[in-house]
C-alpha positions in Angstrom: 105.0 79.4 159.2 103.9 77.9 155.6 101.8 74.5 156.4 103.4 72.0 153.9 99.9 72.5 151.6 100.5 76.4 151.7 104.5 75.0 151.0 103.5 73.3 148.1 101.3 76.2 146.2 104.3 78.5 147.5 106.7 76.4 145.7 104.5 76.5 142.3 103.8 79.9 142.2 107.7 80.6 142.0 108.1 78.1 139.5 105.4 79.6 137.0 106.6 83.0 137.8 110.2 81.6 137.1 108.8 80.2 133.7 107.2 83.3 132.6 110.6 84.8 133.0 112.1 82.2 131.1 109.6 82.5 128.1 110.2 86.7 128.0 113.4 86.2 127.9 113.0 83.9 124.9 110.6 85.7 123.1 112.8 88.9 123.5 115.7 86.7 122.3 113.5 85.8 119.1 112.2 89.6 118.9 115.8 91.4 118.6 117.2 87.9 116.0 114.1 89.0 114.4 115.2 92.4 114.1 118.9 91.2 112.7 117.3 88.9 110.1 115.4 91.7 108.5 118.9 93.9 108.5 120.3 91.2 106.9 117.8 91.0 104.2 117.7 94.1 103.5 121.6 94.7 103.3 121.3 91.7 100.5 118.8 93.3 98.5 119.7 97.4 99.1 122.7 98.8 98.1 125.0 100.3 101.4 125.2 103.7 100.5 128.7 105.3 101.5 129.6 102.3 103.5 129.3 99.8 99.8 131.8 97.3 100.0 133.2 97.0 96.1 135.9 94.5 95.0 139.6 95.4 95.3 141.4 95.7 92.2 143.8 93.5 92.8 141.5 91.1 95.2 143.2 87.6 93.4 146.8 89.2 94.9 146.4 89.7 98.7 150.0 90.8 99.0 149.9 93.5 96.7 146.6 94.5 97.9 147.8 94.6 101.7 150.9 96.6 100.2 148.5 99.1 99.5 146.2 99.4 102.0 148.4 99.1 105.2 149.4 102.6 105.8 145.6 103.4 106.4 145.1 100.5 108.0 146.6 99.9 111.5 147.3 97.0 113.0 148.3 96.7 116.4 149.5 93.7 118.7 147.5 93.0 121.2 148.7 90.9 124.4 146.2 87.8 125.1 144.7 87.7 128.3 146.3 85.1 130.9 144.0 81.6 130.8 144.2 82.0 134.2 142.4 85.2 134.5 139.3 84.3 136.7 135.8 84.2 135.2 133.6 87.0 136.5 130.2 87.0 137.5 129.3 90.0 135.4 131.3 89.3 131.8 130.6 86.5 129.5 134.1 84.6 129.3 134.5 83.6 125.5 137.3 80.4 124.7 138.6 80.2 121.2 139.8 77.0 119.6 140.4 76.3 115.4 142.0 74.6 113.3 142.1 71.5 115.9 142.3 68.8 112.8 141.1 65.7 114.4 143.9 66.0 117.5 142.2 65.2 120.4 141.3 68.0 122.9 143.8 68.1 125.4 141.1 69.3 128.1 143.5 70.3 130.7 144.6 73.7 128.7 141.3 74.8 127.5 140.3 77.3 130.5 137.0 77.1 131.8 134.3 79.9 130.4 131.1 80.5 129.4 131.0 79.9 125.1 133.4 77.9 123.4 134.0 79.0 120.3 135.5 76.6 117.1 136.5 78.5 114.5 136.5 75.4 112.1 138.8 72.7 110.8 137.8 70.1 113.7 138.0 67.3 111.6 140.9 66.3 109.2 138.4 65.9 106.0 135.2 65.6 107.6 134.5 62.0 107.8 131.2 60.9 110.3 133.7 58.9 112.9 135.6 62.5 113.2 132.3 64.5 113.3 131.3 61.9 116.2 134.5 61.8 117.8 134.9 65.9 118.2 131.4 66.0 119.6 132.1 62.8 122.4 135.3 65.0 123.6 132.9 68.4 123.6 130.6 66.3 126.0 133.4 66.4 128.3 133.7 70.4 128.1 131.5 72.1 131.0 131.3 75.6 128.8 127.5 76.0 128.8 128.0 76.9 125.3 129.8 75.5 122.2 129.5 77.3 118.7 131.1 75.6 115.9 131.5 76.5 112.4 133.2 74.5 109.2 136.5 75.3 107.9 138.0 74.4 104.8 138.2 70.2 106.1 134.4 69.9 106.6 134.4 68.6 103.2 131.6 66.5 104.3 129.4 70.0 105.7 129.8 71.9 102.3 126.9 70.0 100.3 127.5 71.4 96.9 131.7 70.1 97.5 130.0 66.6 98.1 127.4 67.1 94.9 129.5 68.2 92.4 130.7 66.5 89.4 133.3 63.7 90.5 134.4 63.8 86.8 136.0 67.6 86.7 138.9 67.6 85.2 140.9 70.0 87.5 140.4 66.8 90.4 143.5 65.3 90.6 143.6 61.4 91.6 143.9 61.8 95.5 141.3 64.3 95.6 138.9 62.4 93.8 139.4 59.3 95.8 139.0 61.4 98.7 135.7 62.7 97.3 134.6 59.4 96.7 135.4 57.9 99.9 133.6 60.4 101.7 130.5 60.1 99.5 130.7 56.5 100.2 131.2 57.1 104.3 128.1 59.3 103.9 125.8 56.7 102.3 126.8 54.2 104.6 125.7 56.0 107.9 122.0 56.9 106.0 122.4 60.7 107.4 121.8 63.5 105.3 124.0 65.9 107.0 127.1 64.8 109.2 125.7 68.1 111.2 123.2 65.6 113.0 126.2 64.1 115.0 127.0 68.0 116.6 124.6 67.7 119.2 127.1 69.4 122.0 127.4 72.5 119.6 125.5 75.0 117.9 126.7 74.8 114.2 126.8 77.9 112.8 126.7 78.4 108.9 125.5 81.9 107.9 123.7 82.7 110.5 123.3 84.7 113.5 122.2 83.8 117.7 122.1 85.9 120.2 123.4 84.0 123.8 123.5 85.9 127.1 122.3 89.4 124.9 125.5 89.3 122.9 125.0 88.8 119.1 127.2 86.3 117.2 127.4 85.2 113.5 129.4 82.1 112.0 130.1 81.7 108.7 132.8 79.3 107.2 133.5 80.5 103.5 137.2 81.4 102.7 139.1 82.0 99.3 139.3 79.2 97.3 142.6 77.3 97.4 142.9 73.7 96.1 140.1 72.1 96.0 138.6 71.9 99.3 135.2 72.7 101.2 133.3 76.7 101.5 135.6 77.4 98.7 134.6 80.5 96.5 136.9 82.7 93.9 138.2 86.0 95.6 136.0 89.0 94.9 132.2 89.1 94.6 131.5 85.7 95.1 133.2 86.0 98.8 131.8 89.7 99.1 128.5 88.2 98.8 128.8 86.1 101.3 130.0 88.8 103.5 127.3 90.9 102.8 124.7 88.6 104.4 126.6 89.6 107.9 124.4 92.0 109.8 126.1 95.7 110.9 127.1 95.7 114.0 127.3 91.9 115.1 129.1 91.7 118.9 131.3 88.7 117.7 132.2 87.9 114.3 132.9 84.0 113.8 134.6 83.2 110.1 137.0 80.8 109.2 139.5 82.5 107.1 141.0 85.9 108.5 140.6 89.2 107.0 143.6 90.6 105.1 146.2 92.1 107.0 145.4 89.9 110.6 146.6 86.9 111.4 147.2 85.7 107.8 150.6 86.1 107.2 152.4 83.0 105.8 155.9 82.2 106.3 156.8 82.8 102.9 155.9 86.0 103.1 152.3 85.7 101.6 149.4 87.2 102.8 146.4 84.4 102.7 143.5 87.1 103.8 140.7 88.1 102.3 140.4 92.0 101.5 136.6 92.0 100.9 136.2 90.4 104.5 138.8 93.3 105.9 136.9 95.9 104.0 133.0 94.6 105.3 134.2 94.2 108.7 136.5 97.8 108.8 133.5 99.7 107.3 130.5 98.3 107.8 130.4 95.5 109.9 132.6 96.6 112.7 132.2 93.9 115.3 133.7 94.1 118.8 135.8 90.7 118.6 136.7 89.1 115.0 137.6 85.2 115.6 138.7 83.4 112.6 141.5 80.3 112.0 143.3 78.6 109.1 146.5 80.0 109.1 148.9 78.7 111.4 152.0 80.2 111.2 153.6 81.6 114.7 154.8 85.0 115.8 157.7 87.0 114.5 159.4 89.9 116.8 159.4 93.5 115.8 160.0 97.0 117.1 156.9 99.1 117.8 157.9 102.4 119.6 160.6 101.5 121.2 159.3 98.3 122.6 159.8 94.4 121.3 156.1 92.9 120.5 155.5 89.5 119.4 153.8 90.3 116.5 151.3 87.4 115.0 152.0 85.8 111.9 149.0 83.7 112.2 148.1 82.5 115.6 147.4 85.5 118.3 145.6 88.5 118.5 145.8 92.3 116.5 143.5 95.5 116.6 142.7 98.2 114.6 141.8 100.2 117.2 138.2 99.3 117.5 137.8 95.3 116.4 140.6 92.7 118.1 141.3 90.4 115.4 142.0 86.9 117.6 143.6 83.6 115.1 142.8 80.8 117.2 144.8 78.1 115.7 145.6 74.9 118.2 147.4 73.5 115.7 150.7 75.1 114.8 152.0 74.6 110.5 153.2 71.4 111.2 149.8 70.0 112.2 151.3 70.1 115.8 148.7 70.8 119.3 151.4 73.2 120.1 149.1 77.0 120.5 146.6 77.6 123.4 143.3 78.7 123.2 142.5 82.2 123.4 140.1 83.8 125.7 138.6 87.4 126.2 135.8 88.8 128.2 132.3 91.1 127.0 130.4 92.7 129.9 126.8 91.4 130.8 124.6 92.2 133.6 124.9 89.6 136.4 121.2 88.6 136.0 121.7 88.2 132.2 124.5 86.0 133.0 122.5 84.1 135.3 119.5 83.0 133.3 121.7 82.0 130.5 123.9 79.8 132.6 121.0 78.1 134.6 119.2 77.5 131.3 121.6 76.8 129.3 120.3 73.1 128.2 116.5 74.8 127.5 118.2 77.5 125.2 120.6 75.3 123.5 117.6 72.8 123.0 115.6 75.2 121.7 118.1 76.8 119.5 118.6 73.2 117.7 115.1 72.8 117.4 115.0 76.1 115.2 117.5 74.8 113.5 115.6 71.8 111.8 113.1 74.0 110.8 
Protein backbone atom coordinates (compact mmCIF):
# COMPACT_ATOMS: atom_id res chain seq x y z
CA UNK A 1 0.00 0.00 0.00
CA UNK A 2 1.10 3.84 -0.98
CA UNK A 3 1.90 5.67 2.54
CA UNK A 4 0.05 9.02 2.05
CA UNK A 5 3.86 10.76 1.28
CA UNK A 6 4.37 8.00 -1.45
CA UNK A 7 0.33 9.04 -2.23
CA UNK A 8 1.17 12.42 -2.66
CA UNK A 9 4.42 12.04 -5.23
CA UNK A 10 2.09 9.22 -6.89
CA UNK A 11 -0.51 11.78 -7.42
CA UNK A 12 2.07 14.45 -9.05
CA UNK A 13 3.81 12.24 -11.18
CA UNK A 14 0.35 11.63 -13.05
CA UNK A 15 -0.39 15.08 -13.12
CA UNK A 16 2.99 16.20 -14.94
CA UNK A 17 2.74 13.18 -17.10
CA UNK A 18 -0.94 14.26 -17.81
CA UNK A 19 0.39 17.83 -18.59
CA UNK A 20 3.05 16.70 -20.88
CA UNK A 21 0.25 15.06 -22.74
CA UNK A 22 -1.63 18.02 -22.75
CA UNK A 23 1.25 20.36 -24.12
CA UNK A 24 1.98 17.50 -27.25
CA UNK A 25 -1.18 17.56 -28.01
CA UNK A 26 -1.07 21.41 -28.35
CA UNK A 27 2.05 21.75 -29.99
CA UNK A 28 0.83 19.05 -32.56
CA UNK A 29 -2.42 21.10 -32.82
CA UNK A 30 -0.11 24.29 -33.57
CA UNK A 31 2.27 22.05 -35.96
CA UNK A 32 -0.47 20.72 -38.44
CA UNK A 33 -2.48 24.83 -38.25
CA UNK A 34 0.98 25.60 -39.06
CA UNK A 35 1.04 23.38 -41.91
CA UNK A 36 -2.57 24.83 -43.18
CA UNK A 37 -1.41 28.42 -42.90
CA UNK A 38 1.48 27.99 -45.24
CA UNK A 39 -1.15 26.10 -47.86
CA UNK A 40 -3.06 28.99 -47.52
CA UNK A 41 -0.37 31.34 -48.33
CA UNK A 42 0.84 29.77 -50.90
CA UNK A 43 -2.72 29.16 -52.69
CA UNK A 44 -2.87 33.25 -52.35
CA UNK A 45 0.27 33.89 -53.98
CA UNK A 46 0.60 30.61 -56.73
CA UNK A 47 -1.73 30.08 -59.28
CA UNK A 48 -3.90 26.46 -58.79
CA UNK A 49 -2.96 24.80 -61.84
CA UNK A 50 -5.89 22.69 -63.36
CA UNK A 51 -7.97 23.15 -60.27
CA UNK A 52 -7.90 27.56 -60.94
CA UNK A 53 -10.99 28.79 -59.89
CA UNK A 54 -11.79 31.77 -62.77
CA UNK A 55 -14.95 33.97 -62.63
CA UNK A 56 -18.16 32.79 -64.27
CA UNK A 57 -19.41 34.68 -67.08
CA UNK A 58 -22.32 35.48 -66.01
CA UNK A 59 -21.25 35.51 -62.06
CA UNK A 60 -23.68 39.05 -61.42
CA UNK A 61 -26.83 36.45 -62.67
CA UNK A 62 -26.87 33.43 -60.39
CA UNK A 63 -30.00 32.13 -62.04
CA UNK A 64 -28.70 32.01 -65.42
CA UNK A 65 -25.47 30.74 -64.19
CA UNK A 66 -27.11 27.85 -62.15
CA UNK A 67 -29.20 27.25 -65.50
CA UNK A 68 -26.09 26.35 -66.89
CA UNK A 69 -24.20 24.48 -64.64
CA UNK A 70 -26.91 22.17 -63.03
CA UNK A 71 -26.88 19.25 -65.29
CA UNK A 72 -23.14 18.70 -64.29
CA UNK A 73 -23.74 19.52 -61.10
CA UNK A 74 -25.81 17.17 -58.89
CA UNK A 75 -27.59 17.94 -56.07
CA UNK A 76 -29.19 15.54 -54.00
CA UNK A 77 -31.57 15.76 -50.84
CA UNK A 78 -30.30 14.56 -48.02
CA UNK A 79 -32.51 13.50 -44.87
CA UNK A 80 -31.22 15.37 -41.55
CA UNK A 81 -30.28 13.25 -38.85
CA UNK A 82 -32.94 12.92 -35.88
CA UNK A 83 -31.83 15.51 -32.85
CA UNK A 84 -32.38 12.73 -30.93
CA UNK A 85 -29.86 10.55 -32.28
CA UNK A 86 -27.48 9.88 -29.19
CA UNK A 87 -24.01 11.39 -29.06
CA UNK A 88 -21.24 8.81 -29.38
CA UNK A 89 -18.21 8.31 -27.60
CA UNK A 90 -16.12 8.04 -30.73
CA UNK A 91 -17.67 10.85 -33.31
CA UNK A 92 -17.49 14.51 -32.71
CA UNK A 93 -21.40 15.61 -32.61
CA UNK A 94 -21.51 19.05 -34.62
CA UNK A 95 -24.96 21.50 -33.90
CA UNK A 96 -25.74 24.07 -36.47
CA UNK A 97 -27.58 27.27 -35.76
CA UNK A 98 -27.75 30.80 -38.29
CA UNK A 99 -29.44 33.32 -39.07
CA UNK A 100 -30.84 33.46 -35.24
CA UNK A 101 -31.41 37.51 -35.59
CA UNK A 102 -31.50 38.60 -32.03
CA UNK A 103 -34.42 35.82 -31.05
CA UNK A 104 -33.57 34.40 -28.04
CA UNK A 105 -32.25 30.78 -28.02
CA UNK A 106 -34.89 28.63 -27.21
CA UNK A 107 -32.46 26.13 -25.39
CA UNK A 108 -34.73 23.25 -25.11
CA UNK A 109 -34.51 22.35 -29.08
CA UNK A 110 -30.86 22.81 -29.56
CA UNK A 111 -29.58 19.06 -28.95
CA UNK A 112 -26.74 18.52 -26.87
CA UNK A 113 -23.16 17.99 -28.82
CA UNK A 114 -19.79 18.55 -28.84
CA UNK A 115 -19.29 22.16 -31.27
CA UNK A 116 -21.84 24.53 -31.80
CA UNK A 117 -21.61 26.00 -34.80
CA UNK A 118 -23.26 29.82 -35.76
CA UNK A 119 -23.33 30.33 -39.07
CA UNK A 120 -23.88 34.19 -38.59
CA UNK A 121 -26.64 36.68 -38.37
CA UNK A 122 -26.88 36.40 -34.36
CA UNK A 123 -27.62 39.79 -33.96
CA UNK A 124 -30.34 42.02 -35.80
CA UNK A 125 -27.60 44.82 -36.87
CA UNK A 126 -24.89 44.20 -34.52
CA UNK A 127 -25.40 46.51 -31.74
CA UNK A 128 -22.98 45.79 -28.29
CA UNK A 129 -26.28 44.96 -26.03
CA UNK A 130 -27.05 42.16 -28.88
CA UNK A 131 -23.40 41.07 -29.13
CA UNK A 132 -23.65 40.72 -25.10
CA UNK A 133 -26.88 39.34 -25.02
CA UNK A 134 -26.17 36.23 -27.59
CA UNK A 135 -23.00 35.54 -25.65
CA UNK A 136 -25.02 35.50 -21.85
CA UNK A 137 -27.57 32.84 -23.60
CA UNK A 138 -24.34 30.74 -25.12
CA UNK A 139 -23.10 30.72 -21.34
CA UNK A 140 -26.07 28.64 -20.73
CA UNK A 141 -25.07 26.04 -23.73
CA UNK A 142 -23.01 23.01 -22.27
CA UNK A 143 -21.39 22.23 -26.01
CA UNK A 144 -17.70 22.37 -25.05
CA UNK A 145 -17.38 24.31 -28.18
CA UNK A 146 -19.07 27.29 -29.84
CA UNK A 147 -17.70 28.73 -33.31
CA UNK A 148 -19.30 31.78 -34.56
CA UNK A 149 -18.86 33.73 -37.60
CA UNK A 150 -20.57 37.22 -38.82
CA UNK A 151 -23.27 37.38 -41.34
CA UNK A 152 -24.46 40.10 -43.28
CA UNK A 153 -26.10 41.93 -39.62
CA UNK A 154 -22.70 42.08 -37.85
CA UNK A 155 -22.65 45.46 -39.20
CA UNK A 156 -20.78 46.34 -36.21
CA UNK A 157 -17.81 43.25 -36.89
CA UNK A 158 -17.15 44.39 -40.54
CA UNK A 159 -14.62 47.40 -39.70
CA UNK A 160 -14.35 48.91 -43.07
CA UNK A 161 -18.76 48.96 -43.17
CA UNK A 162 -18.35 50.98 -39.81
CA UNK A 163 -15.23 53.31 -41.49
CA UNK A 164 -16.50 54.14 -44.53
CA UNK A 165 -17.74 57.40 -45.72
CA UNK A 166 -21.16 58.18 -43.95
CA UNK A 167 -21.60 60.78 -46.84
CA UNK A 168 -21.95 58.09 -49.99
CA UNK A 169 -24.43 58.92 -51.93
CA UNK A 170 -25.93 55.44 -52.61
CA UNK A 171 -26.90 55.55 -48.42
CA UNK A 172 -30.27 56.04 -48.30
CA UNK A 173 -31.71 57.99 -45.03
CA UNK A 174 -32.47 54.73 -42.82
CA UNK A 175 -29.31 53.27 -43.56
CA UNK A 176 -27.29 56.18 -42.71
CA UNK A 177 -28.95 56.65 -39.45
CA UNK A 178 -28.46 53.16 -38.78
CA UNK A 179 -24.68 53.66 -39.60
CA UNK A 180 -24.57 56.45 -37.40
CA UNK A 181 -26.25 55.00 -34.55
CA UNK A 182 -24.11 52.12 -34.44
CA UNK A 183 -20.94 54.29 -34.71
CA UNK A 184 -22.33 56.16 -31.81
CA UNK A 185 -23.18 52.71 -29.72
CA UNK A 186 -19.61 51.88 -30.48
CA UNK A 187 -17.99 54.93 -29.03
CA UNK A 188 -20.02 54.92 -26.09
CA UNK A 189 -18.90 51.41 -24.79
CA UNK A 190 -14.88 52.49 -25.48
CA UNK A 191 -14.36 48.88 -27.21
CA UNK A 192 -12.54 48.58 -30.32
CA UNK A 193 -14.18 45.55 -31.49
CA UNK A 194 -17.79 44.42 -30.34
CA UNK A 195 -15.71 40.85 -30.77
CA UNK A 196 -14.41 41.46 -27.12
CA UNK A 197 -17.98 40.62 -25.71
CA UNK A 198 -17.78 36.76 -27.57
CA UNK A 199 -16.08 35.26 -24.87
CA UNK A 200 -18.27 31.85 -24.93
CA UNK A 201 -17.26 31.51 -28.72
CA UNK A 202 -14.52 31.29 -30.92
CA UNK A 203 -15.14 33.97 -33.69
CA UNK A 204 -14.10 33.01 -36.72
CA UNK A 205 -13.20 35.45 -39.62
CA UNK A 206 -10.89 33.97 -42.31
CA UNK A 207 -9.34 31.71 -40.46
CA UNK A 208 -8.84 28.17 -39.72
CA UNK A 209 -8.63 25.84 -36.01
CA UNK A 210 -8.36 22.56 -35.75
CA UNK A 211 -10.67 21.11 -32.48
CA UNK A 212 -10.67 17.38 -31.56
CA UNK A 213 -8.18 16.81 -35.03
CA UNK A 214 -10.89 18.00 -37.35
CA UNK A 215 -10.01 21.19 -39.30
CA UNK A 216 -12.60 24.04 -39.57
CA UNK A 217 -12.56 27.49 -41.41
CA UNK A 218 -15.18 30.45 -40.89
CA UNK A 219 -15.41 33.06 -43.10
CA UNK A 220 -18.47 35.46 -43.33
CA UNK A 221 -18.19 37.39 -46.78
CA UNK A 222 -21.32 36.92 -49.13
CA UNK A 223 -22.41 38.89 -52.43
CA UNK A 224 -23.12 42.21 -51.91
CA UNK A 225 -26.85 43.14 -51.59
CA UNK A 226 -27.98 46.44 -50.19
CA UNK A 227 -25.79 47.89 -48.20
CA UNK A 228 -24.96 45.71 -45.34
CA UNK A 229 -21.82 44.09 -43.63
CA UNK A 230 -18.88 41.38 -45.54
CA UNK A 231 -20.42 42.74 -48.54
CA UNK A 232 -18.22 42.35 -51.77
CA UNK A 233 -19.32 42.56 -55.75
CA UNK A 234 -19.80 39.01 -57.23
CA UNK A 235 -16.67 37.70 -59.03
CA UNK A 236 -13.03 38.25 -58.08
CA UNK A 237 -13.52 40.24 -55.22
CA UNK A 238 -15.52 37.14 -53.47
CA UNK A 239 -13.15 34.63 -55.39
CA UNK A 240 -10.46 36.17 -53.53
CA UNK A 241 -11.72 35.65 -50.49
CA UNK A 242 -12.37 32.13 -51.22
CA UNK A 243 -9.13 31.51 -52.34
CA UNK A 244 -7.58 32.10 -48.87
CA UNK A 245 -9.64 28.70 -47.76
CA UNK A 246 -7.12 25.96 -47.47
CA UNK A 247 -7.74 22.41 -49.75
CA UNK A 248 -9.14 20.06 -48.00
CA UNK A 249 -10.67 21.78 -44.78
CA UNK A 250 -12.95 19.04 -42.74
CA UNK A 251 -15.74 21.64 -42.18
CA UNK A 252 -16.35 24.63 -44.26
CA UNK A 253 -18.08 27.52 -42.15
CA UNK A 254 -19.43 30.57 -44.57
CA UNK A 255 -22.27 32.65 -44.38
CA UNK A 256 -23.76 32.73 -47.70
CA UNK A 257 -24.41 29.28 -49.53
CA UNK A 258 -22.78 28.25 -52.71
CA UNK A 259 -24.89 28.40 -55.88
CA UNK A 260 -27.13 25.74 -56.40
CA UNK A 261 -27.66 24.61 -52.29
CA UNK A 262 -29.78 25.93 -50.10
CA UNK A 263 -30.16 29.29 -51.88
CA UNK A 264 -33.16 29.15 -53.63
CA UNK A 265 -35.59 32.18 -53.06
CA UNK A 266 -39.14 31.95 -53.31
CA UNK A 267 -39.31 33.96 -56.26
CA UNK A 268 -37.55 31.74 -57.94
CA UNK A 269 -33.99 33.45 -57.64
CA UNK A 270 -31.08 31.80 -56.87
CA UNK A 271 -29.10 34.05 -54.07
CA UNK A 272 -25.62 31.71 -54.27
CA UNK A 273 -22.49 32.44 -55.04
CA UNK A 274 -20.91 30.42 -58.14
CA UNK A 275 -17.27 31.24 -57.25
CA UNK A 276 -17.87 29.65 -53.68
CA UNK A 277 -19.66 26.48 -55.55
CA UNK A 278 -16.83 26.33 -57.95
CA UNK A 279 -13.70 26.60 -54.99
CA UNK A 280 -15.47 24.22 -52.83
CA UNK A 281 -16.58 21.53 -55.90
CA UNK A 282 -13.00 21.71 -57.27
CA UNK A 283 -10.61 22.60 -55.00
CA UNK A 284 -11.68 22.91 -51.66
CA UNK A 285 -13.84 19.85 -51.28
CA UNK A 286 -14.70 19.83 -47.59
CA UNK A 287 -16.59 16.97 -45.86
CA UNK A 288 -19.55 19.22 -44.48
CA UNK A 289 -20.30 22.78 -46.01
CA UNK A 290 -22.50 24.91 -43.25
CA UNK A 291 -23.60 28.23 -44.38
CA UNK A 292 -27.05 30.47 -43.62
CA UNK A 293 -28.84 33.54 -44.93
CA UNK A 294 -31.41 32.32 -46.91
CA UNK A 295 -34.45 31.26 -45.29
CA UNK A 296 -36.82 30.09 -47.49
CA UNK A 297 -38.45 26.42 -46.55
CA UNK A 298 -38.74 23.20 -48.50
CA UNK A 299 -40.66 22.51 -51.70
CA UNK A 300 -41.76 18.75 -52.70
CA UNK A 301 -40.46 17.05 -55.78
CA UNK A 302 -40.17 13.69 -57.44
CA UNK A 303 -36.74 12.02 -57.47
CA UNK A 304 -36.93 8.43 -58.83
CA UNK A 305 -40.05 7.55 -57.99
CA UNK A 306 -39.95 8.84 -54.50
CA UNK A 307 -41.40 12.38 -52.93
CA UNK A 308 -38.25 14.32 -51.17
CA UNK A 309 -38.60 17.44 -49.42
CA UNK A 310 -36.26 19.20 -51.36
CA UNK A 311 -34.56 22.54 -49.60
CA UNK A 312 -35.26 25.78 -50.77
CA UNK A 313 -33.13 27.34 -48.19
CA UNK A 314 -33.13 25.69 -44.89
CA UNK A 315 -31.95 21.77 -44.86
CA UNK A 316 -29.43 19.79 -46.18
CA UNK A 317 -28.12 18.67 -50.14
CA UNK A 318 -25.05 16.72 -51.48
CA UNK A 319 -23.20 16.43 -54.34
CA UNK A 320 -22.12 13.22 -53.71
CA UNK A 321 -19.09 14.04 -51.75
CA UNK A 322 -19.71 17.51 -49.68
CA UNK A 323 -23.36 17.76 -47.70
CA UNK A 324 -24.39 21.24 -48.12
CA UNK A 325 -26.42 21.85 -44.52
CA UNK A 326 -28.52 25.75 -44.42
CA UNK A 327 -28.89 26.18 -40.88
CA UNK A 328 -31.37 28.93 -40.72
CA UNK A 329 -33.42 29.15 -37.21
CA UNK A 330 -35.22 31.74 -38.51
CA UNK A 331 -37.71 30.99 -41.15
CA UNK A 332 -38.47 34.36 -44.13
CA UNK A 333 -40.67 35.88 -41.93
CA UNK A 334 -38.02 36.37 -39.20
CA UNK A 335 -39.93 33.53 -37.35
CA UNK A 336 -37.83 30.80 -34.65
CA UNK A 337 -39.72 28.31 -36.66
CA UNK A 338 -36.54 25.68 -38.15
CA UNK A 339 -34.37 23.39 -35.89
CA UNK A 340 -30.96 23.14 -35.69
CA UNK A 341 -29.12 20.67 -37.65
CA UNK A 342 -26.74 18.24 -36.45
CA UNK A 343 -24.33 15.59 -38.04
CA UNK A 344 -21.55 13.45 -36.84
CA UNK A 345 -17.36 13.06 -38.01
CA UNK A 346 -15.49 10.10 -36.60
CA UNK A 347 -12.72 10.69 -33.93
CA UNK A 348 -10.78 8.35 -31.89
CA UNK A 349 -12.33 7.96 -28.39
CA UNK A 350 -9.08 9.31 -26.80
CA UNK A 351 -9.07 12.27 -29.14
CA UNK A 352 -12.47 12.92 -28.10
CA UNK A 353 -11.55 12.67 -24.62
CA UNK A 354 -8.68 15.21 -24.26
CA UNK A 355 -10.65 17.67 -26.14
CA UNK A 356 -13.76 17.37 -23.98
CA UNK A 357 -11.85 17.32 -20.56
CA UNK A 358 -9.82 20.36 -21.79
CA UNK A 359 -11.95 22.13 -23.34
CA UNK A 360 -11.74 25.50 -21.20
CA UNK A 361 -7.52 25.28 -21.54
CA UNK A 362 -7.94 24.97 -25.43
CA UNK A 363 -10.59 27.42 -25.90
CA UNK A 364 -8.48 29.73 -23.54
CA UNK A 365 -5.71 29.36 -25.40
CA UNK A 366 -7.22 29.62 -28.79
CA UNK A 367 -8.47 33.28 -27.62
CA UNK A 368 -5.29 34.09 -26.44
CA UNK A 369 -3.84 33.53 -30.12
CA UNK A 370 -6.38 35.39 -31.13
CA UNK A 371 -5.26 38.91 -29.68
CA UNK A 372 -2.03 38.38 -31.03
Amino acid sequence: MFSKTSGIGFGTTLALAREKEILEAERQRKRRLSSIVQQQRKMSNTSQGANSISPHQYTSDPTLAWEMLKEKRPVKPVRQMKLDTPVRHDHVRFVCIGCTHGCKLDMEKIPPGDVLIIAGDFTTCGLPKEVYSFNKQLGHLKHPFKIAISGNHECTFDESFLKSSNRERDLEAKELALKQALQAAMASTKMSTPKELLTNAIYLEDQVIELFGVTIYGTPWQPKVDNWAFNLPRGQPLLDKWNNIPSGVDVLITHTPPLGHGDLMANGQRMGCVELLNSVTKRVKPKYHVFAHIHEGKTLILLASKLWKLPLGYGCTSDGYTKFINCCICNEDLEYKNDPVIFDIPVHPTTKQYYSQNHKKITKRIHKEEKK
